[in-house]
MARBA-3410 file (N, C-alpha, C, O; in Angstrom, 1 decimal):
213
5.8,10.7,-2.8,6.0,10.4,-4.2,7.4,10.7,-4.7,7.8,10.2,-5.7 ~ 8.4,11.7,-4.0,9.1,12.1,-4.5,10.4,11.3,-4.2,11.3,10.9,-5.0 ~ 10.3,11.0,-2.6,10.8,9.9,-2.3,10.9,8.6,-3.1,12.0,8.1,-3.4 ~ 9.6,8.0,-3.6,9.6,6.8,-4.2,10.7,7.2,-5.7,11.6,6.6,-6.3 ~ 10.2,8.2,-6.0,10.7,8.5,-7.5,12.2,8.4,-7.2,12.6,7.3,-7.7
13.0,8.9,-6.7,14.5,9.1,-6.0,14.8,7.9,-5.2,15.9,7.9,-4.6 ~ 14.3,7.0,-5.2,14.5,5.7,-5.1,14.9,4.9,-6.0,16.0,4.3,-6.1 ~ 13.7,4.8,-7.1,13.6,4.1,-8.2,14.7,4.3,-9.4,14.9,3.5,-10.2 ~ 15.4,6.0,-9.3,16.9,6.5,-9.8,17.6,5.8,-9.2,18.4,5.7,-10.2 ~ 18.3,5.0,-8.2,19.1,4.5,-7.5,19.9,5.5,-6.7,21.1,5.5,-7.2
19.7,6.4,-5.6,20.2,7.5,-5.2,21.9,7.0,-4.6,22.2,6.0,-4.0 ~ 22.4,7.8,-4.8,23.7,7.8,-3.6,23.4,7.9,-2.5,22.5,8.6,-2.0 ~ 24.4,6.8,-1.5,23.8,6.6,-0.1,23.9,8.5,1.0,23.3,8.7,2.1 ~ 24.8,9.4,0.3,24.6,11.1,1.0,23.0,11.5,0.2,22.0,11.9,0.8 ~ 23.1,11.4,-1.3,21.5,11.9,-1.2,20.6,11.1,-0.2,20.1,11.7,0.7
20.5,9.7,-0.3,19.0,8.9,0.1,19.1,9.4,1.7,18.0,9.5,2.3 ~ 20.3,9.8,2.3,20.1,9.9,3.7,19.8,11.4,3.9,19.2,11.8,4.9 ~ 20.3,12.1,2.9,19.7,13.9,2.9,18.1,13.9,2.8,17.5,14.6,3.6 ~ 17.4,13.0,2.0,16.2,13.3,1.6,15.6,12.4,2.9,14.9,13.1,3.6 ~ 15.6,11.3,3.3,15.4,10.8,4.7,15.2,12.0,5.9,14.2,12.1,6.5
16.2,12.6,6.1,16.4,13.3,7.4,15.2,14.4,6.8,14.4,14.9,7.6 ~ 15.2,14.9,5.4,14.0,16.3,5.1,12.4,15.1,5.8,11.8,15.6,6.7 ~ 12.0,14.0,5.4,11.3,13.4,5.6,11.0,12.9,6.8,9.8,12.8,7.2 ~ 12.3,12.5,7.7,12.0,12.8,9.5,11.7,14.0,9.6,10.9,14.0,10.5 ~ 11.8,15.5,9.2,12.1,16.4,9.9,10.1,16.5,9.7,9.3,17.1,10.5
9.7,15.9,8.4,8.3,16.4,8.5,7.6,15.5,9.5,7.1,16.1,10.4 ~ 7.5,14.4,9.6,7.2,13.5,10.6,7.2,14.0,11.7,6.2,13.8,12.3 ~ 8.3,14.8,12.2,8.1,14.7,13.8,7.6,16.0,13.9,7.6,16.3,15.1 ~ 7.2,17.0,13.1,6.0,18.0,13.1,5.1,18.1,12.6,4.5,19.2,12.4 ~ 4.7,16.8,11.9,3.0,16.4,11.6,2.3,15.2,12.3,1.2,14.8,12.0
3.1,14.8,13.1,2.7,14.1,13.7,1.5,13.4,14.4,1.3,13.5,15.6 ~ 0.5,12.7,13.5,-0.6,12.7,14.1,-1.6,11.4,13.2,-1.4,10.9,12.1 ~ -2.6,11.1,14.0,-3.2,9.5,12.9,-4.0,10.3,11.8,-5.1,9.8,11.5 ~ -3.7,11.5,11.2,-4.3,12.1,9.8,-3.0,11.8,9.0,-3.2,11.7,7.8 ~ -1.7,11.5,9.4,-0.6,11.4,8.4,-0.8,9.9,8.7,0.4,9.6,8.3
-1.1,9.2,8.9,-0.4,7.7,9.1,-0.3,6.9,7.8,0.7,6.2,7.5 ~ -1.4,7.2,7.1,-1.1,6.5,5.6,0.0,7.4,5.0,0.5,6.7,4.1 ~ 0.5,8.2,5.1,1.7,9.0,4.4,2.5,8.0,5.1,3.0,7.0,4.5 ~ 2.7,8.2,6.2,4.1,7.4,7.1,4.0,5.7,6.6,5.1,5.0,6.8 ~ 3.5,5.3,6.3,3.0,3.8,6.2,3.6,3.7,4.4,4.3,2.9,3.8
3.1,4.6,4.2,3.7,5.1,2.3,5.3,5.0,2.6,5.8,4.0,2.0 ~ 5.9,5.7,3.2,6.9,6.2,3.5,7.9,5.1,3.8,9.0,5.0,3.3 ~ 7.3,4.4,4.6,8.0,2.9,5.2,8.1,2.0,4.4,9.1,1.4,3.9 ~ 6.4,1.6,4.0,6.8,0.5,2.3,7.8,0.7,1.4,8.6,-0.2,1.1 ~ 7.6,2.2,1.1,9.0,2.5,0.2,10.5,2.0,0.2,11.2,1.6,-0.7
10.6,2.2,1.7,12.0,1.8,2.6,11.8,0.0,2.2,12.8,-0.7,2.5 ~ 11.1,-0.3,1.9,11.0,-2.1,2.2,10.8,-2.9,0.6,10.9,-4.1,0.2 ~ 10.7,-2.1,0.1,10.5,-2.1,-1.5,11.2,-2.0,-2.3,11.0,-2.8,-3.2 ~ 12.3,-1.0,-2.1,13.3,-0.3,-2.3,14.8,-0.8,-1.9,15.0,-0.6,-0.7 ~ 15.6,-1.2,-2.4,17.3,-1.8,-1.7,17.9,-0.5,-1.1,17.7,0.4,-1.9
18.3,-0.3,-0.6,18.7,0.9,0.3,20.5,0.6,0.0,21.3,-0.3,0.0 ~ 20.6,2.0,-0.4,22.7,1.8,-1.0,23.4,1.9,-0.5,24.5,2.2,-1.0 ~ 23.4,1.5,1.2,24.2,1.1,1.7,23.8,0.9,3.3,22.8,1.3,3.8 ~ 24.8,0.2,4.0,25.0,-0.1,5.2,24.1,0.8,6.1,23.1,0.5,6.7 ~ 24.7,2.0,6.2,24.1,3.3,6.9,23.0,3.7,6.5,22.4,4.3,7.3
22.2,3.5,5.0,20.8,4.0,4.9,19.5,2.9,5.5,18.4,3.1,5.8 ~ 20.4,2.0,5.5,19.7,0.7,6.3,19.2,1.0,7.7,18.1,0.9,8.2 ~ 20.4,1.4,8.3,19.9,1.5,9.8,19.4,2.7,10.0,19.0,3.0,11.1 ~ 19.4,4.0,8.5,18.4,5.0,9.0,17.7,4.8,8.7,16.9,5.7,8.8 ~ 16.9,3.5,8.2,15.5,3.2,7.5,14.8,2.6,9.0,13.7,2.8,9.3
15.7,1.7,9.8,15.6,1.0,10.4,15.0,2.2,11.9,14.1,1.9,12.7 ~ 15.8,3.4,11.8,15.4,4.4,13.0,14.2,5.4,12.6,13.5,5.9,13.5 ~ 14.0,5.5,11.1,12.4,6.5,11.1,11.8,5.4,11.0,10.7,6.0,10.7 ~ 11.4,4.1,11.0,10.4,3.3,11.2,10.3,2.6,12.8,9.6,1.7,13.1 ~ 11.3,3.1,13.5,11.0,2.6,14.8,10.6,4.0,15.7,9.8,4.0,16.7
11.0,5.0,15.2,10.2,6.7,15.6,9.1,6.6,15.1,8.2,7.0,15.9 ~ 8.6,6.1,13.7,7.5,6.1,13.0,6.6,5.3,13.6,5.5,5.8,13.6 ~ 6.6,3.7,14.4,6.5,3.4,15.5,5.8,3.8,17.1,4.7,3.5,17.6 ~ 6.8,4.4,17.4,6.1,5.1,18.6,5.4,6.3,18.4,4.7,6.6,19.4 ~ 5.3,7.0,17.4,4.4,8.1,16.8,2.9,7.4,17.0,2.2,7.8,17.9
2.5,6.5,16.2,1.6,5.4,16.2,1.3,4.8,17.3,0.3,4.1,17.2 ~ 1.7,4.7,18.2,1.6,3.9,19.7,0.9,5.2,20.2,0.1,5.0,21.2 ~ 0.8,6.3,19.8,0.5,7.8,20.9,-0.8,7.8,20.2,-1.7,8.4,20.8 ~ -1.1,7.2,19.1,-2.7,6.7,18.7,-3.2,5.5,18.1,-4.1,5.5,17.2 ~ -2.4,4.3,18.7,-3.1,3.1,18.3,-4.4,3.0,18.5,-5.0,2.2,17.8
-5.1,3.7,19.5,-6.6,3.1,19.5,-7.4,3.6,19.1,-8.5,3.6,19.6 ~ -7.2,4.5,17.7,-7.3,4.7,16.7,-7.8,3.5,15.3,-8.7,3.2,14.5 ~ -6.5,3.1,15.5,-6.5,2.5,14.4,-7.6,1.2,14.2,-7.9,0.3,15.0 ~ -8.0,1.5,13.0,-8.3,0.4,11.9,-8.2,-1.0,11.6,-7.0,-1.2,11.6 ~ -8.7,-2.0,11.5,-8.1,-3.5,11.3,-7.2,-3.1,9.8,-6.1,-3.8,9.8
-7.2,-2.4,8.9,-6.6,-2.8,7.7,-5.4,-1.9,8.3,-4.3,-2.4,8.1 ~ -5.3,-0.9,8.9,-4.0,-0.1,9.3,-3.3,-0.6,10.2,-2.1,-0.3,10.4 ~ -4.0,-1.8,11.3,-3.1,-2.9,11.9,-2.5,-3.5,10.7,-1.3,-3.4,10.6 ~ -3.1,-4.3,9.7,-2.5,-5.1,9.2,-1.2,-4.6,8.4,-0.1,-5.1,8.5 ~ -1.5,-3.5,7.7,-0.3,-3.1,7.2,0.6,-2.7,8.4,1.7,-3.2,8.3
0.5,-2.0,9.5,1.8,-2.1,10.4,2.3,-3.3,11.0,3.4,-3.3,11.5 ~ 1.5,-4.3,10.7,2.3,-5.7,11.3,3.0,-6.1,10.2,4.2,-6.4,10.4 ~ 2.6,-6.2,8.5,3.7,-6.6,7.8,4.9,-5.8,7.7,6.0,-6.3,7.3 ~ 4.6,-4.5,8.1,6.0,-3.7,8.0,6.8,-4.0,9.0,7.9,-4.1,8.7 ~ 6.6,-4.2,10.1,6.9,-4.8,11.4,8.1,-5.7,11.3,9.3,-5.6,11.7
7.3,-6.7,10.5,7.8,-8.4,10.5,8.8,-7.8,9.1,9.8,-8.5,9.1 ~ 8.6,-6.9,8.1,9.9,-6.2,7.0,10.9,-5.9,7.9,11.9,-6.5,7.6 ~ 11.0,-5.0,9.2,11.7,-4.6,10.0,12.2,-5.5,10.7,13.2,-5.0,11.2 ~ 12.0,-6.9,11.1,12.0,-7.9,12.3,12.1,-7.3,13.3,13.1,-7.2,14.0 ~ 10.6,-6.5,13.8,10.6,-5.9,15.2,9.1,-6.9,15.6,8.2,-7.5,15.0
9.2,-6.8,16.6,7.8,-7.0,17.1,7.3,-6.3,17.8,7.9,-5.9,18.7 ~ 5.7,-5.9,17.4,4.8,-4.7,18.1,4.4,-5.3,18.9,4.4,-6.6,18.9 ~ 3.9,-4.5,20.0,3.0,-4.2,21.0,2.6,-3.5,21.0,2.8,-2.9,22.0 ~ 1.6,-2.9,20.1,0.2,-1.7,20.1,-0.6,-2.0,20.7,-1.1,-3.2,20.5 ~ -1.1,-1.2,21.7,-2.5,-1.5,22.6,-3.9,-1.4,21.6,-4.5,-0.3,21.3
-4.3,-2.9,21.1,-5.2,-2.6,20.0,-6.0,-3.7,21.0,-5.5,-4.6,21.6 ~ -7.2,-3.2,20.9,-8.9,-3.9,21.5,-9.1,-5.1,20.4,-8.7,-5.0,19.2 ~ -9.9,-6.1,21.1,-10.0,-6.9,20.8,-11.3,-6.7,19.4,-11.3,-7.4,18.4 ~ -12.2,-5.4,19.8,-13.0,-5.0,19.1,-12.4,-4.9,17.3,-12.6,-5.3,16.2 ~ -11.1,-3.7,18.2,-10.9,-3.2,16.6,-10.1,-4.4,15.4,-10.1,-4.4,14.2
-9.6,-5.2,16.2,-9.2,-6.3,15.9,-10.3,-7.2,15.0,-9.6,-7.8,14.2 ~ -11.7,-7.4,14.8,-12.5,-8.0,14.5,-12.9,-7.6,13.1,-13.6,-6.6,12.9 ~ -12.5,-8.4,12.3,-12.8,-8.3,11.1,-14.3,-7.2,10.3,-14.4,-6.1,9.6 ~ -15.4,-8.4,10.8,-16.4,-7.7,11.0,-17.3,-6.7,11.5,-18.5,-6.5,11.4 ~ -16.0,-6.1,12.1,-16.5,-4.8,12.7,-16.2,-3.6,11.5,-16.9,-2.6,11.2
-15.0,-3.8,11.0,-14.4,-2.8,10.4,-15.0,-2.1,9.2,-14.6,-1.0,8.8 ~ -16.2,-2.7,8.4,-17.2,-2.2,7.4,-18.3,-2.9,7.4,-18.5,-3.8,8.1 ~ -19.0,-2.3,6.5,-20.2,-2.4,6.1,-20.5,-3.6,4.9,-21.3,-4.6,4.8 ~ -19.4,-3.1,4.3,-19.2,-3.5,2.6,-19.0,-5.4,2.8,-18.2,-6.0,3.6 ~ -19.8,-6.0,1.9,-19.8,-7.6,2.2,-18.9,-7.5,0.6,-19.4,-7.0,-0.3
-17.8,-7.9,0.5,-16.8,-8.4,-1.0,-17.0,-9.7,-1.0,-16.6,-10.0,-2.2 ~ -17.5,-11.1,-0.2,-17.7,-12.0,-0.4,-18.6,-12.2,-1.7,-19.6,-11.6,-2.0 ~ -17.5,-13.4,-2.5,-17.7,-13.6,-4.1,-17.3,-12.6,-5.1,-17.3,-12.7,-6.3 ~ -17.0,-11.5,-4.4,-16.5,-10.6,-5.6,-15.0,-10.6,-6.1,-14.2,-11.3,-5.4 ~ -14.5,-10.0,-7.4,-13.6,-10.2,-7.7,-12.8,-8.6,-7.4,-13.3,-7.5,-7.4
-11.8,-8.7,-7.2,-11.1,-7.7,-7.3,-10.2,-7.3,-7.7,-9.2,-7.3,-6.9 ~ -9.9,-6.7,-9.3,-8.6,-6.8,-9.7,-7.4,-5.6,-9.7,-7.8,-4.4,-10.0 ~ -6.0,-5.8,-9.3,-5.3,-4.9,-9.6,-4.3,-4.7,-10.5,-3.2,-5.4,-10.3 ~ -4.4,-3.8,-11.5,-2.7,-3.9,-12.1,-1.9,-3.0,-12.2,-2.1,-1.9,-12.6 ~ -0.5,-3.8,-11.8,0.5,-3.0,-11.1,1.9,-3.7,-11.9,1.9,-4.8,-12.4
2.6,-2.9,-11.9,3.8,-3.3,-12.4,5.0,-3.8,-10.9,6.2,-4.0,-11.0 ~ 4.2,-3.8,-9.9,4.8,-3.8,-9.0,4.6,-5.0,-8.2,4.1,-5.0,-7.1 ~ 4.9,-6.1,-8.8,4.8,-7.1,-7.9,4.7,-7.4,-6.3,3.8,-8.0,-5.7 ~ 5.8,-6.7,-5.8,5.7,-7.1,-4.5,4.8,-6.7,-4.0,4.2,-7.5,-3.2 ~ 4.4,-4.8,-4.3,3.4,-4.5,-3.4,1.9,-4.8,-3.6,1.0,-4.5,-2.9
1.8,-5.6,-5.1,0.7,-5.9,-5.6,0.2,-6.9,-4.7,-1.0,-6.7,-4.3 ~ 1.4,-8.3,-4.3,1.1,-9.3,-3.3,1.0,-8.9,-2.2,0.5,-9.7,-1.4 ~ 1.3,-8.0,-1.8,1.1,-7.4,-0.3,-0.2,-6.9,-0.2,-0.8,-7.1,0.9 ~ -0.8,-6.2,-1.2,-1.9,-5.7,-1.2,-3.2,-6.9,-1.2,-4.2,-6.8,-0.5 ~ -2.9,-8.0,-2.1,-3.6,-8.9,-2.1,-3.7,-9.9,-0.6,-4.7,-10.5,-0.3
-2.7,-9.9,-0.1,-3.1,-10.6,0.9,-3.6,-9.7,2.3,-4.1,-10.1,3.4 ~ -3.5,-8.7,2.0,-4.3,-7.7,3.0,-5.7,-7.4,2.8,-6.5,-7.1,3.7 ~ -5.9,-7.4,1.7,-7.1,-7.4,1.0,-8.3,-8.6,1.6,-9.3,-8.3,2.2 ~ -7.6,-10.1,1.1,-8.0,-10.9,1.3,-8.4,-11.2,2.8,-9.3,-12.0,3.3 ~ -7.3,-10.4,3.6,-7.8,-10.7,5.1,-8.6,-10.0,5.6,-9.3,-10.5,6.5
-8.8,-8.9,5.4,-9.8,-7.6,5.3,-11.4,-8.2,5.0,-12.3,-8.1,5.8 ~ -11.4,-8.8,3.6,-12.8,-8.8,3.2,-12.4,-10.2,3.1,-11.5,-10.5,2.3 ~ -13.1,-11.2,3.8,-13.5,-12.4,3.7,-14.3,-13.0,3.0,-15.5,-13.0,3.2 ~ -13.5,-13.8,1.7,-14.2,-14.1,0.5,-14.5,-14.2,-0.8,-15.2,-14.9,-1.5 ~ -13.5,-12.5,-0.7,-12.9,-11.9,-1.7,-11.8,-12.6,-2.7,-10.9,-13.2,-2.2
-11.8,-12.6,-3.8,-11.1,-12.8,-4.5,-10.3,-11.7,-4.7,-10.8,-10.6,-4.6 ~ -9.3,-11.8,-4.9,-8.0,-10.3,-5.8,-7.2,-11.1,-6.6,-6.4,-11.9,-6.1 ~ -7.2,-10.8,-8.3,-6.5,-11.1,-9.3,-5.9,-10.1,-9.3,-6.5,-9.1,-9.2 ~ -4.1,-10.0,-9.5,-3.4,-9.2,-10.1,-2.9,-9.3,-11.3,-2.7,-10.4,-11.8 ~ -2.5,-8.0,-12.1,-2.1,-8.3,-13.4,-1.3,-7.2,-13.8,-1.7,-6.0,-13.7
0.0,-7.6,-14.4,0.8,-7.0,-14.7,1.5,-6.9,-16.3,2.6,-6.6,-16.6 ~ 0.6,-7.2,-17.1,0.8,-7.3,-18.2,1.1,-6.1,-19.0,0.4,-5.2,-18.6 ~ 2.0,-5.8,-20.4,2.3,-4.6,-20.4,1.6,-4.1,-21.9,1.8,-3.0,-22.5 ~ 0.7,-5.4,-22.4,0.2,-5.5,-23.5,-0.9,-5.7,-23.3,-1.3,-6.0,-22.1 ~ -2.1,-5.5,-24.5,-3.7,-5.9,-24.4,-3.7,-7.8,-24.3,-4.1,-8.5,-25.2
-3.3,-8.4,-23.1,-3.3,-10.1,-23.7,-4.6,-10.5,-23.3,-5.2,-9.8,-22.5 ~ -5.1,-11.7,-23.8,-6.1,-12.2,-23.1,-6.8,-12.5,-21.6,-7.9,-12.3,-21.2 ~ -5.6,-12.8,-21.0,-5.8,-12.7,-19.8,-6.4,-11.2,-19.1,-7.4,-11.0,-18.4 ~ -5.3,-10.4,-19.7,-6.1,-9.5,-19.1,-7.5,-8.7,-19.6,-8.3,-8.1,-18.9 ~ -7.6,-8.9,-20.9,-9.0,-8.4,-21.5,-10.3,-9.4,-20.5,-11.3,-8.9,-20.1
-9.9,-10.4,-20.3,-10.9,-11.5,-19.7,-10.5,-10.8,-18.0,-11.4,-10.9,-17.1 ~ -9.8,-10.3,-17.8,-9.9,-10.0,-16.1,-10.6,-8.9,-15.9,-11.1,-8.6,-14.9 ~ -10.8,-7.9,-17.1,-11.3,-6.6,-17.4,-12.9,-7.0,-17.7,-13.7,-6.1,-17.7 ~ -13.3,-8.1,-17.8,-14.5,-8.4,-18.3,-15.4,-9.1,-17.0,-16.6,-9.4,-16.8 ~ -14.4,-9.3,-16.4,-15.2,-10.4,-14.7,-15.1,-9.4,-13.6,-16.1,-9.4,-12.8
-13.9,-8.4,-13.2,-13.9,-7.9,-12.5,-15.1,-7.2,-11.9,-16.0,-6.8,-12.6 ~ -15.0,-7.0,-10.5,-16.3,-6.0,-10.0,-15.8,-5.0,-9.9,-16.3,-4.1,-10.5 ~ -14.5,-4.8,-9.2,-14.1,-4.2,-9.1,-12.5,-4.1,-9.4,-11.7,-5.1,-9.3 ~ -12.1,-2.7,-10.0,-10.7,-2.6,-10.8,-9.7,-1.6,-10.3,-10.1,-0.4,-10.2 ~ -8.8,-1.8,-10.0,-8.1,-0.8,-9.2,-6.6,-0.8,-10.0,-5.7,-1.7,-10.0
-6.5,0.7,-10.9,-5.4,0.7,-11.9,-4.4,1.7,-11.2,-4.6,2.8,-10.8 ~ -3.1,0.7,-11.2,-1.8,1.8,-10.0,-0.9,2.3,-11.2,0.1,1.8,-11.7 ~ -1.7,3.9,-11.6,-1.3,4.5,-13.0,0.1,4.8,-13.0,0.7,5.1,-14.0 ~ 0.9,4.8,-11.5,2.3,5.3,-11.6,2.9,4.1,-11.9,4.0,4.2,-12.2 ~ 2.4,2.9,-12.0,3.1,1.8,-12.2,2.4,1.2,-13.5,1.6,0.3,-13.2
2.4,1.5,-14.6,1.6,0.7,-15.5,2.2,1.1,-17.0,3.3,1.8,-17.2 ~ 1.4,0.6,-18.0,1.5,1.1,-19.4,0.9,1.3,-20.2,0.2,0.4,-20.6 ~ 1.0,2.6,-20.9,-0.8,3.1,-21.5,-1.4,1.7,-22.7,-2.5,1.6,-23.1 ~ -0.5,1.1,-22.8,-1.5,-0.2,-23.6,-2.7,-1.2,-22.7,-3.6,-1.8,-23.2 ~ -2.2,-1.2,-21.4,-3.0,-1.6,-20.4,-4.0,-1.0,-20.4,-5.1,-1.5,-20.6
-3.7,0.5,-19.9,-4.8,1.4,-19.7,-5.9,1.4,-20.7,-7.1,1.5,-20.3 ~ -5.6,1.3,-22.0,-6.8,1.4,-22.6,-7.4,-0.2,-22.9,-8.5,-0.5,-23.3 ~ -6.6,-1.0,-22.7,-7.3,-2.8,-23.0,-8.3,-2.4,-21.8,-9.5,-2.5,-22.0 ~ -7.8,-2.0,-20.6,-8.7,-2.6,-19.6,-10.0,-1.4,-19.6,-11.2,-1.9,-19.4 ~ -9.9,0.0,-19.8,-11.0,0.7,-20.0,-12.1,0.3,-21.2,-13.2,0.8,-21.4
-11.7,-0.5,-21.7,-12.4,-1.1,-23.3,-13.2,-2.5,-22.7,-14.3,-2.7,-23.0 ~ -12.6,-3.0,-22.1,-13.3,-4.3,-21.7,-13.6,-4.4,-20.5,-14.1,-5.5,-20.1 ~ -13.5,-3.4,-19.7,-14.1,-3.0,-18.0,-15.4,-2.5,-18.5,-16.3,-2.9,-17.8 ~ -15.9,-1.7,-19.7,-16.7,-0.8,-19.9,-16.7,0.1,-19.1,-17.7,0.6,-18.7 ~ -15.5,0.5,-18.6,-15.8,2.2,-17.7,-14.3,2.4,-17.0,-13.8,1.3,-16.5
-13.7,3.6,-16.8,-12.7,3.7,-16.4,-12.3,3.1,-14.9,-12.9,3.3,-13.9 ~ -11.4,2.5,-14.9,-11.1,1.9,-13.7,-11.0,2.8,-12.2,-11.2,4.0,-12.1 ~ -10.6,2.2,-11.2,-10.7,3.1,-10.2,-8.4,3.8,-10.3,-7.4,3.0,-10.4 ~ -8.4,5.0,-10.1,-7.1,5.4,-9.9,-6.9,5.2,-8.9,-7.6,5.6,-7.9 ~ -5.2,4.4,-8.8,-4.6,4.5,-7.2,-3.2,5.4,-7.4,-2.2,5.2,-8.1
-3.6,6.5,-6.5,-2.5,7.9,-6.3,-1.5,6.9,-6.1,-1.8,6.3,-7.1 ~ -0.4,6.1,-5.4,0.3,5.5,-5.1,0.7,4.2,-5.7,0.0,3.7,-6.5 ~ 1.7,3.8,-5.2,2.4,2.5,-5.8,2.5,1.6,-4.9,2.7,0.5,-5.3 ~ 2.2,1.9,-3.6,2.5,1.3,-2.5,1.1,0.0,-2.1,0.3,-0.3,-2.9 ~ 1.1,-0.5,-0.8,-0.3,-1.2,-0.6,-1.2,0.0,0.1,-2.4,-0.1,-0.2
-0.9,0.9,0.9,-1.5,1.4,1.5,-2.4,2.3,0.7,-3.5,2.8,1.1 ~ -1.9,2.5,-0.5,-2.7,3.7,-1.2,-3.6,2.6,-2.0,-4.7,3.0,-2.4 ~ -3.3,1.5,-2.2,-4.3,0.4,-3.1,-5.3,0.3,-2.2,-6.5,0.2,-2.7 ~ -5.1,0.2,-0.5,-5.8,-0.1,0.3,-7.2,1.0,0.3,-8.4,0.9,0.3 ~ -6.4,2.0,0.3,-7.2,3.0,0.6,-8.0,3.9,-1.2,-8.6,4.9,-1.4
-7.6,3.1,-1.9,-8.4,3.6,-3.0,-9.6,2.4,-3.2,-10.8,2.6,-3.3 ~ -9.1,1.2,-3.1,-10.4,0.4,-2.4,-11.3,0.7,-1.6,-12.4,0.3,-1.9 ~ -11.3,1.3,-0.7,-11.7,1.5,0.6,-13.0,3.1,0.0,-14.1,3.3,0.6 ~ -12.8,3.8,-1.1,-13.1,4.6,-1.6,-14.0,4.6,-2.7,-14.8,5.4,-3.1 ~ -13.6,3.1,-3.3,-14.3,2.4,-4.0,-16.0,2.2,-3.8,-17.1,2.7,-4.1
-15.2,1.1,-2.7,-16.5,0.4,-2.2,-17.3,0.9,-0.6,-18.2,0.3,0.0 ~ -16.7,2.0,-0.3,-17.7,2.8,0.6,-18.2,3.9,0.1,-19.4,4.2,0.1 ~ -17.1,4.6,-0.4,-17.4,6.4,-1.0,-16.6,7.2,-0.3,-16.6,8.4,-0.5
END
């Protein structure tokens, strides 16, 4: 978070690369698939974010290719929805993976329980990009699903009417504005679900919290 925040200041390319190297330095001694949504947080940021210069680029470019092989030492591990978000960061990077992933974990229908077919799913974020990132990961995840996003900064119709269909609501409070917050708790009839993060990974996984437990 603190990262993202010191981003969003527009840092000097000596701070952004001081706070980078404190951030490899935890990486390569937590190393393990209990951090991987941090590291995955960590990378979005880098992709989200314009980087202030030349040299912060290609250090973005070296903790996401370490960040990388860290993940290779437990791809068979992973998740269909944590493949997916490493292949769009991937193709952010223009690298191409080779993770040893089974054809199993690969299979949609293996990865839950939870049927979202015909449901709606709404998010609002002031963050466009990772809003659309989220939504099309979403959509590939649960087949059939719908995902409305909304980024409105006022009570508008639209969104009182998205607050009233939704099944489910997923509000990214670091990105939003308390006039939202309360249109959509008023016409959701019940507080929405909170996403700690700004990123897709944390939308991913406050869904995922939602609709399993």
């Amino acid at each position: 978070n603190l990262f993202i925040q010191t981003l969003e200041l527009k840092p000097s390319p000596k701070s952004y690369l001081t706070l980078l190297s404190i951030l490899d330095e935890v990486r390569a001694n937590t190393n393990s698939y209990n951090m991987l949504w941090w590291q995955l947080n960590v990378c979005e940021a880098m992709v989200l974010n314009p980087s202030p210069s030349t040299e912060c680029r290609e250090a973005n470019l070296k903790y996401f290719l370490d960040t990388y092989t860290d993940i290779k030492s437990f791809s068979h591990r992973l998740q269909f929805d944590e493949f997916l978000l490493i292949q769009t960061l991937s193709k952010d990077f223009e690298l191409k993976i080779d993770l040893n992933i089974t054809d199993t974990q690969l299979e949609v229908e293996n990865q839950t329980d939870v049927d979202l077919r015909d449901k709606i799913v709404a998010i609002y974020t002031l963050s466009e990009s990772a809003g659309g990132r989220a939504k099309n990961t979403i959509e590939t995840l649960y087949p059939g699903v719908s995902v409305k996003l909304n980024s409105d900064k006022e009570c508008t119709e639209k969104l009182r009417y998205l607050s009233r269909s939704a099944d489910y609501f997923l509000f990214v409070w670091k990105s939003s504005k308390h006039q939202a917050f309360y249109c959509i708790k008023d016409h959701l009839g019940r507080a929405p679900e909170y996403v700690s993060g700004k990123g897709t990974s944390s939308i991913l996984s406050a869904l995922k919290t939602l609709v399993v437990g």
